[in-house]
N, C-alpha and C positions, 0 to 999 in steps of 0.2 A: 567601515572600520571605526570603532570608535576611539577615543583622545589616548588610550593607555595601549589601542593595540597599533597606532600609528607609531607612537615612539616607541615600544618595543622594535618596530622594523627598522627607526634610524639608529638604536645604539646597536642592533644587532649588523647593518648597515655600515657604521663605522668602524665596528669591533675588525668585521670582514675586511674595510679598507689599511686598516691598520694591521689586519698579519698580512696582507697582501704583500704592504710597504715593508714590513722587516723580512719578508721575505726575499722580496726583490733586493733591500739592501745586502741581504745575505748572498746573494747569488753576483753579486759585482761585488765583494770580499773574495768570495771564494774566484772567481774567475783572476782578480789582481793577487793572490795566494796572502790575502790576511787572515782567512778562515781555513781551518783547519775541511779539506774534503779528499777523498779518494777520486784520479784519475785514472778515467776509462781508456784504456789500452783498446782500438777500434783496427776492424783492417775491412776497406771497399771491395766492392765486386770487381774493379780492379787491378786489384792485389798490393792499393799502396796502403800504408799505417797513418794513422791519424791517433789523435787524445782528443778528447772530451774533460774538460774541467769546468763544471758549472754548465752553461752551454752555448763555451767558446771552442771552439773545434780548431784546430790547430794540424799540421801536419808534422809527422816523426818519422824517425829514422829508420829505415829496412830492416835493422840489426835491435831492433826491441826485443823487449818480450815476446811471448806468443798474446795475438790478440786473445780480449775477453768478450769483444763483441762485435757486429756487425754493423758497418757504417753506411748506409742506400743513399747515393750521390742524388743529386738536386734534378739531376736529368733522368731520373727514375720513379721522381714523384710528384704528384699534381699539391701544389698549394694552394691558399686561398683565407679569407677573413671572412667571421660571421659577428653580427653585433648581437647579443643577446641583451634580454631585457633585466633590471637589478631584480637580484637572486641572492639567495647566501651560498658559498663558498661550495659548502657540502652538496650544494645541488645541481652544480656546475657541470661532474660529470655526468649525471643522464642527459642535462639539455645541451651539452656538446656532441653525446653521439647519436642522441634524436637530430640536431641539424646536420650533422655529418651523413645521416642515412638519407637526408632529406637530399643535398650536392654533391654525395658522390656517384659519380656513374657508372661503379660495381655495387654491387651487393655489399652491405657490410662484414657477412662470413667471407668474404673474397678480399677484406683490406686492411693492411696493419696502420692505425692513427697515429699520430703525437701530435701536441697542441697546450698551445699555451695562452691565459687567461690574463686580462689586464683591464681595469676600472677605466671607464670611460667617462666624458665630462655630463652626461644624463643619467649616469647613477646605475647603468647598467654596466653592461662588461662588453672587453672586443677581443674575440679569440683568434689568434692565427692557427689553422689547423697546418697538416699535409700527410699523406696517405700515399700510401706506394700498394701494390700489389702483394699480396702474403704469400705466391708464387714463387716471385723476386725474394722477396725474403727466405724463405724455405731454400732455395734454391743456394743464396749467398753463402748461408749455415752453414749446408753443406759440403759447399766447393773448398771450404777453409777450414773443414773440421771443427766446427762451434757447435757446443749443445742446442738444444732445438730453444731450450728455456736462456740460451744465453741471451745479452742485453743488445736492445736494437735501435739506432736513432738513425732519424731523417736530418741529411745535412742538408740546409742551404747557408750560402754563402759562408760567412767565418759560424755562423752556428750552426747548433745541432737540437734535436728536439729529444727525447726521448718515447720509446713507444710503449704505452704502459701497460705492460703485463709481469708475470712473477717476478723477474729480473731488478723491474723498476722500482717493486712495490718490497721488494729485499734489500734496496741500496736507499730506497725512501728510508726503513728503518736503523742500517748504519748509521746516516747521516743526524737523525735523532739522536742517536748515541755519541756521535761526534758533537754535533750540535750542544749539548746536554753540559758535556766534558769542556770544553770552551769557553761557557759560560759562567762555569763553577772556576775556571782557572783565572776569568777573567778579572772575576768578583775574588780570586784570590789575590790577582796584583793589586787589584784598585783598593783591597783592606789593610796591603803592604805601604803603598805608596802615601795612605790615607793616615797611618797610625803615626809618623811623624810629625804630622800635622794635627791631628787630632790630641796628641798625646797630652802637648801644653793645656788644652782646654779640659784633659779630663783631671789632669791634677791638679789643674785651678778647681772648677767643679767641687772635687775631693776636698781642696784647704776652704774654701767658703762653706760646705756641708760641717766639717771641722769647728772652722770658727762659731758658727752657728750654733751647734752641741757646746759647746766652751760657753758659747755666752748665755746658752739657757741653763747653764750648770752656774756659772757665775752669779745671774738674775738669782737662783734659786736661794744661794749662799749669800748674795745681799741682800734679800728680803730683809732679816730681823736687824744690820745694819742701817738700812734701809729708815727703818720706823724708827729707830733712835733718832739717825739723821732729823726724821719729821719732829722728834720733840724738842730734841735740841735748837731746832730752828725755830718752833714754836716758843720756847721758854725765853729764844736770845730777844724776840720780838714783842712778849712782855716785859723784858728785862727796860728794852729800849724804848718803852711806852711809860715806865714807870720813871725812867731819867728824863722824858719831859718832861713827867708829869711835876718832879719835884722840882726841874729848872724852872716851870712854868708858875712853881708857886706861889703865890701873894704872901708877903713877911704883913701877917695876921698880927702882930703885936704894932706894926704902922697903921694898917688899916684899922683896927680899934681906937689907936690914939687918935686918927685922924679924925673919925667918927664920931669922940666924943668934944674934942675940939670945936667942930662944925654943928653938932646939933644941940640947942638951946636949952635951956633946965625945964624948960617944960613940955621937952618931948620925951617920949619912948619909945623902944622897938618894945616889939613883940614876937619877931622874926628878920632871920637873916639868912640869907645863901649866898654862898660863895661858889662858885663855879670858873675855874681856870681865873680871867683878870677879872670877870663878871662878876657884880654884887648887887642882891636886890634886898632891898630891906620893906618892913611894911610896920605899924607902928601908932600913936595918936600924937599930934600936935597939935595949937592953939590955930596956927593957920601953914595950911602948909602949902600954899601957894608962897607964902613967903620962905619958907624952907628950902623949898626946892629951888628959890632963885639964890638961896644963900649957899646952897652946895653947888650951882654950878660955878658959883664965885671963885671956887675953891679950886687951887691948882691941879692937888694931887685926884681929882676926878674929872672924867671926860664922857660926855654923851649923858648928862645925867637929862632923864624924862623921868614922866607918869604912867606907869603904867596900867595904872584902874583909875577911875573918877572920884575923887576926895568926896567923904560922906562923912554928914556931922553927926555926931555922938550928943545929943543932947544931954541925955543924962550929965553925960561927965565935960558938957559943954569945950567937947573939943572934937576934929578934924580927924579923920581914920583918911591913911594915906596910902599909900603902894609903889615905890621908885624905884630906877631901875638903873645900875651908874656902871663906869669901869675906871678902873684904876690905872692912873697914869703912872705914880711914883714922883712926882715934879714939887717939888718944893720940900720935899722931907725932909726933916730935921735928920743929921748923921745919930 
């Protein structure tokens, strides 16, 4: 068998062990009356009443109903267990009445079965059968006025089995129909009991879906607010780039005075920049190794250097220079 036909037979396998099991839980419901079943009104060969509910057998009171079926006492029929091998469900009953022709000691046209199936721990099944004589039977019908098709179980001790022919296979579909009804009523409280509780969470649900829709309606309508916001914030942040920039400004009529003060009659710029406190000048002088030591002299300037290497101008027999200073403000005249 190969890998997909191996586990088709274990889910098919467990499917089997699991209606087994709600079955069986259904039948100890129905026996302690939490499940909704119809009780077999039963009378023995003889002559006392019994009920059947699920299949706990019970004795009743002389003064019933008229019975619906025939009850063959424990001393009129042969029992016994067979273990068969795992099988599905639906095939259960040919391989019970194939073993059953196999252990009983009539003829199977000579015997009425009931028998009941249960998973065993090798994965097969253990059935309990028992079998009375159809003689017996015919004969019980009879004595007590039952149709020939009425319903017929073998008791031993507090249960009873059913013996499956028309009878069984018409209360089989009742019970479907009960079954069915039960389920739907059940699943009707459980959406009662449920909606109380449920209820908080769906009208939260509802106000979060809500608020949701609000706030993509909202996003949509602050959109063009939105991009103002980004200029306005934009502009505030030029605004405030431009107020340093003017706090940060060098009073250019100092720096010029200073300038001319400190550089000798026979120098000249030729260039200037001014950048925030930074000021680099460049220009010809007679020596400007002496220049540059004369402007660091000087208060109102800080960090003054060279910035390119002094080259002499022959022609005009002077020094081309390149400095680089900042501006302190220290010693200014008011």
């Amino acid at each position: 068998m190969t890998g997909w036909g191996q586990l088709s037979v274990r889910v098919q396998t467990a499917f089997d062990r699991l209606a087994w099991g709600f079955g069986d839980l259904k039948r100890i419901l129905i026996e302690n009356g939490a499940w909704p079943s119809g009780t077999h009104r039963l009378v023995s060969s003889d002559g006392k009443h019994w009920s059947v509910t699920g299949a706990r057998l019970k004795g009743a009171a002389s003064d019933q109903p008229k019975a619906q079926g025939l009850l063959v006492l424990e001393s009129s029929c042969l029992w016994g267990t067979v273990q068969l091998p795992g099988m599905q469900r639906g095939a259960l009953q040919s391989a019970v009445e194939e073993a059953l022709w196999r252990v009983s000691p009539l003829p199977p046209e000579q015997v009425a079965a009931a028998w009941h199936a249960v998973p065993n721990g090798q994965g097969g099944w253990s059935v309990d059968w028992g079998i009375c004589r159809r003689s017996d039977r015919d004969e019980g019908l009879a004595k007590h006025g039952l149709a020939a098709d009425a319903a017929v179980f073998l008791g031993r001790q507090d249960h009873a089995l059913a013996v499956r022919g028309n009878a069984w296979v018409m209360q089989s579909r009742r019970q479907r129909w009960l079954d069915a009804a039960a389920v739907g009523m059940a699943l009707a409280l459980l959406g009662a009991l449920a909606l109380p509780v449920l209820m908080p969470l769906l009208l939260k649900q509802q106000a979060v879906s809500l608020a949701l829709q609000h706030g993509v309606q909202l996003e949509l309508k602050a959109a063009p607010l939105r991009q103002q916001l980004d200029e306005l914030r934009h502009q505030a942040m030029l605004a405030e780039e431009l107020r340093r920039n003017v706090g940060a400004d060098l009073p250019l009529a100092s720096v010029i005075d200073a300038l001319s003060e400190a550089l000798p009659g026979d120098t000249w710029l030729d260039r200037m920049d001014i950048t925030g406190n930074e000021i680099r000048i460049s220009g010809l002088t007679s020596n400007a190794t002496e220049l540059l030591a004369q402007l660091g002299r000087q208060p109102v300037w800080a960090d003054t250097r060279a910035t390119a290497a002094n080259v002499r101008d022959n022609g005009l027999n002077k020094e081309r220079f390149s400095f680089e200073m900042r501006w302190s403000g220290q010693g200014v005249k008011p």
